[in-house]
N, C-alpha and C positions, 0 to 999 in steps of 0.2 A: 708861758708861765703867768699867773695869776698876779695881779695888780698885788693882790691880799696877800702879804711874805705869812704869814698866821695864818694858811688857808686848813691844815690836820683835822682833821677830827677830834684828834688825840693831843691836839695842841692847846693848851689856857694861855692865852696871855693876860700879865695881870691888867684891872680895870685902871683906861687911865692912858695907857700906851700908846703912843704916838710913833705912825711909818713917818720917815724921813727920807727922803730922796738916797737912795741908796752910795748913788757917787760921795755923798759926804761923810766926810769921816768925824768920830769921835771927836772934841777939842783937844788940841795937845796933837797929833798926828797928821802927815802928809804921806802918800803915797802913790805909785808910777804903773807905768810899765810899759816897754816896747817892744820891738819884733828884731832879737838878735839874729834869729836865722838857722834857731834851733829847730823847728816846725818846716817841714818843708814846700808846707803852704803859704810862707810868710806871715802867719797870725804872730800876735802878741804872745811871747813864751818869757818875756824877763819880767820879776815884779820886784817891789821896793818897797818897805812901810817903814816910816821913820817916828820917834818919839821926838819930839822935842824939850820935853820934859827932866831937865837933872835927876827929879826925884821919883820916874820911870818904879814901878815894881811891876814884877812878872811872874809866871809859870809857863811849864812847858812838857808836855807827857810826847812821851816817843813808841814808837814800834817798840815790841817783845822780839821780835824776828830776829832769828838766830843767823839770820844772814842781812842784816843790815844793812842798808846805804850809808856812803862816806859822809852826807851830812847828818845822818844819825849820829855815826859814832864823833863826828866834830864836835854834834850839839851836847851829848853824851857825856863828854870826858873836859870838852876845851872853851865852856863858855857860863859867864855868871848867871845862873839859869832865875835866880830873882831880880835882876835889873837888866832887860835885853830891853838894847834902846830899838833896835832896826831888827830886820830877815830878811834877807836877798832871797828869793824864789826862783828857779827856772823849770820850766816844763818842754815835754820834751825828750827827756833824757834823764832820767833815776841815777844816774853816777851812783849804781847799784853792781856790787861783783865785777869791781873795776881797779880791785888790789891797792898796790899803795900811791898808785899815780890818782887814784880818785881821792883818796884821804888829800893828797896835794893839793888836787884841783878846788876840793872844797876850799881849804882853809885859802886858795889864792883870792878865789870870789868873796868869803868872810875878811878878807884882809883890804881888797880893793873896794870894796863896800861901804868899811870902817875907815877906812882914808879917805873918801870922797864925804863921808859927811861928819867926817872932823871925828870919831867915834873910839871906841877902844874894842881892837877885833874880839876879846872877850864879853861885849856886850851886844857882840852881832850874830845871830841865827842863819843858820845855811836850811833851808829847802829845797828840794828836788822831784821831778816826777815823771813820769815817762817811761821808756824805753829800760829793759835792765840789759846789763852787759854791754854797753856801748861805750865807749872814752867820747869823753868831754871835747868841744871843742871850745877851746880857751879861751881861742883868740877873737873868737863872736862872742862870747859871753862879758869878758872884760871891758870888751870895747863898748859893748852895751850899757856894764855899768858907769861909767864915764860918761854917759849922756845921760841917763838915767837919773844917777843922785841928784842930778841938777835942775829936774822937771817935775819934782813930785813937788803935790797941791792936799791942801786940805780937802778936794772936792776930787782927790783920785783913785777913789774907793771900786770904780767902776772897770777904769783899767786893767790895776789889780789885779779884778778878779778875771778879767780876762787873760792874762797872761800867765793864770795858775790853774787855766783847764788843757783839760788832753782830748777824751772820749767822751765829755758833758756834753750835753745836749744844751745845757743853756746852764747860766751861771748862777751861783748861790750865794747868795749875798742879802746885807740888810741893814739898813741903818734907825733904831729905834730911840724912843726916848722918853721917861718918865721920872716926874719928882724934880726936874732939874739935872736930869743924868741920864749920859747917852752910849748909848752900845754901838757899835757898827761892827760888823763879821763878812766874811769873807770865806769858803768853802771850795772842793773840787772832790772830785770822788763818785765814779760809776760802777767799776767793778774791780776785782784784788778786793773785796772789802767782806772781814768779818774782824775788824780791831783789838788790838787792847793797848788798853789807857787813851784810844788815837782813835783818826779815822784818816783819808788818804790825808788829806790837810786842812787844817780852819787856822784859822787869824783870827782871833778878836780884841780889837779894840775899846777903852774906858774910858773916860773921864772920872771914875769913882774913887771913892777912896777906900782903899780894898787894904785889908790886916794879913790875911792869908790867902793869896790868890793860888796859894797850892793846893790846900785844902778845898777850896771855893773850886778851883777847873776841877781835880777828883772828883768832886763831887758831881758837877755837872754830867762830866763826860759819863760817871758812873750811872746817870741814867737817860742817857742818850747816845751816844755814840757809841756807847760797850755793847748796845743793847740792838747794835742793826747785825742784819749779812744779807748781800747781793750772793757772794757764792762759796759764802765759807772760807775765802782764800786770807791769810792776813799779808799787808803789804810788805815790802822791804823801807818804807818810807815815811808810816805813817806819821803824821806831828799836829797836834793840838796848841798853840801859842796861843796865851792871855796876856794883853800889855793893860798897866793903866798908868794914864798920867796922874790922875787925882786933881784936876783942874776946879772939875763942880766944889771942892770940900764935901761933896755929900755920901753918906755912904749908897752903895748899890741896892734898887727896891726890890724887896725880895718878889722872886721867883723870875724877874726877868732874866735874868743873865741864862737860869734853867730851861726858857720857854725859845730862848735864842736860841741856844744847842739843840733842843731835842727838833726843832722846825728843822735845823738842817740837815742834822741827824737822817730825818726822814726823805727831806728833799734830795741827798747822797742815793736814799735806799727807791725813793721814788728813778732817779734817775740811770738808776742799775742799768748795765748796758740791756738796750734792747727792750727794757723791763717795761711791762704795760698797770701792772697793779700795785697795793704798797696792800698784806697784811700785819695782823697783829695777833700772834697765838701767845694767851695767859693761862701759866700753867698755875693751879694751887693745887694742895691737900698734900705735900710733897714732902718727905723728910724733913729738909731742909731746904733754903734760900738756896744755895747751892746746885741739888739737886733739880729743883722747880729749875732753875738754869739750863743744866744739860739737857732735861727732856726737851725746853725750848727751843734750844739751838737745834735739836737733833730735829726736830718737827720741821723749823726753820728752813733749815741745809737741803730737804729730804725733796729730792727730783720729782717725786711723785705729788707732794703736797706742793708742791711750786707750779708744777703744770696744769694741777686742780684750780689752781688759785688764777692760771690763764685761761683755762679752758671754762671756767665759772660751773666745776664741777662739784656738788656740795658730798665728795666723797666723804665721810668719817672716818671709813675703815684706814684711808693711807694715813691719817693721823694717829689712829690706834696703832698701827703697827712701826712707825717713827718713834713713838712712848716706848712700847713692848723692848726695843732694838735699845734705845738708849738706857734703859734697865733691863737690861741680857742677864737671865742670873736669878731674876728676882721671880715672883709669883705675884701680879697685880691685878687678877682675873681679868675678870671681862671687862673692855671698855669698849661700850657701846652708846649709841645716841643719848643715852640718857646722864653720859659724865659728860661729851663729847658737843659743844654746838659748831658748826659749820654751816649752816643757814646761809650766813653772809657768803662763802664761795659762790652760790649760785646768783648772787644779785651782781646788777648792772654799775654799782659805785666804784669810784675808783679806790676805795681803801674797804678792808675786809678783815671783820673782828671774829676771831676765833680764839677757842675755849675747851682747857681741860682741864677736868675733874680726879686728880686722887684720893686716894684716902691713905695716904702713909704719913700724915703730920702735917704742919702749920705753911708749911713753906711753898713759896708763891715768887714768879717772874714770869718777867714774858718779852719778848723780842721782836721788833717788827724785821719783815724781808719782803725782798719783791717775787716777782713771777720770774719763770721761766719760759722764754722764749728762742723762736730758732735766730733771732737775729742775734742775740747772743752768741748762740756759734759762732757766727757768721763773724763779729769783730774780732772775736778770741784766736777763731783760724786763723785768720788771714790779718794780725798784728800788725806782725815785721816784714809782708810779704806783701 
């Protein structure tokens, strides 16, 4: 991975911005993690990010997913979603379609979490990732938090984030800084990924001083993280958290907190299992914002344009007929090379801008995704086996 966290094409950061050693965290924040025994390679699968801030404010966007993980519906229903001082993380194991003993187990880790760092369980976040359908085991998890609360540092950003990947290739994370105010994030997410309001999981950290950080994450996420798919799947787990202490007094310079999200955003879609490209299809001339959407995703999603996009095939056609198929019904004649650019399929870069032309109204989006490859199979096969 690139020294440069800003490496996109498609990524501005604003002028001014300064990389920071990634293990450090925002001021106001310490963070952990160890290797409870969830992984059965012994990696890092427990994390910990603590505020130490009283006057902590938050946000926190969850999975749509009709079938939910139990630390969803904890975070959901059982916790003050604008002052979460902590989140206990474990990877591993999704404590997903695990009935009412996983609601338990959540709120046991939310409850030992908040006792260990003196806290109130309604201002602790539960995360989860992994494996669905498997029961928790307890009794390594607990024990790990127990050692855990006790070891987190302002410089354990790096841990972290290893302890909140599964199938990553390499961790996502960053620690920026400008005007006097610093961000640090934290990410995981290969594939299950085509979100909403979420991505598999991101943490970010503030020192700013943030008025509406619910308003403020929507917004972000709504145009990065809404805006990828490795394979169209949406998780059972996805979770986006924003903490700020407000230490700087300053408010947040605009556009960074947006340039954070959408780097990862990409770097999630860059790391798609298997995935060797990152495009970007913009659709205008569309009904509606809306619509520009669907066609996007359907282009997106579409097996054919994904393996164009590996095999650096500069088909147009499998784009025109992803459009065609996501407006089934309609009459939008011919779309040929000249609404249609795909140029970029055939080149040697690692990121590839593609572009389509309607003419039914104003409306414009567009979505990055990665390639299709067979190593993909190959993880998806052979999972749990």
């Amino acid at each position: 991975m690139s020294s440069d966290f800003f490496r996109s094409i498609w990524v501005d950061a604003p002028a001014g911005t300064e990389q920071l050693a990634p293990k450090d965290l925002a001021p106001g924040f310490r963070a952990g993690g160890v290797a409870c025994g969830l992984k059965d390679d012994g990696r890092t699968d427990l994390g910990l990010v603590a505020c130490d801030s009283d006057d902590v404010v938050s946000a926190i966007l969850l999975t749509k997913n009709a079938a939910a993980a139990a630390p969803i519906r904890v975070c959901r229903d059982q916790l003050e979603q604008d002052s979460i001082r902590a989140v206990i993380v474990n990877s591993g194991n999704a404590n997903a379609a695990t009935g009412e003993q996983g609601i338990k187990d959540a709120l046991a880790m939310r409850e030992s979490a908040a006792s260990a760092l003196g806290f109130e369980p309604t201002q602790v976040a539960v995360a989860e990732t992994g494996v669905i359908g498997v029961p928790m085991d307890m009794d390594s998890v607990l024990s790990g938090i127990d050692g855990l609360a006790g070891s987190l540092a302002a410089d354990g950003g790096v841990s972290f984030s290893d302890a909140i990947m599964t199938t990553d290739q390499w961790p996502k994370q960053c620690s920026v800084t400008l005007d006097g105010v610093t961000i640090s994030a934290q990410a995981k997410g290969a594939g299950m990924i085509e979100p909403g309001f979420a991505t598999m999981l991101c943490f970010v950290q503030t020192d700013a001083l943030i008025e509406d950080p619910d308003a403020l994450l929507r917004a972000g996420v709504g145009e990065s993280f809404e805006r990828i798919t490795v394979d169209g799947q949406m998780s059972t787990n996805d979770t986006v958290l924003l903490q700020s202490s407000g230490l700087s007094g300053k408010p947040l310079p605009a556009g960074l907190l947006e340039a954070v999200l959408l780097q990862l955003a990409i770097e999630v879609v860059r790391d798609g299992e298997g995935a060797t490209r990152v495009g970007r299809i913009e659709v205008s001339g569309a009904a509606d914002d809306d619509e520009a959407a669907m066609v996007a995703r359907r282009i997106a999603n579409s097996p054919l344009v994904k393996t164009a996009l590996l095999g650096r095939d500069p088909n147009w056609g499998r784009i025109a007929q992803a459009a065609g198929a996501a407006l089934a019904g309609s009459d939008i004649g011919d779309l040929g090379p000249d609404v249609i650019e795909a140029s970029d399929l055939a080149g040697a870069a690692p990121e590839a801008e593609l572009s389509l032309k309607l003419d039914r109204g104003d409306g414009r989006a567009h979505v990055y995704f990665s390639d299709l490859t067979h190593e993909y199979i190959v993880i998806n096969a052979e999972y749990t086996t």
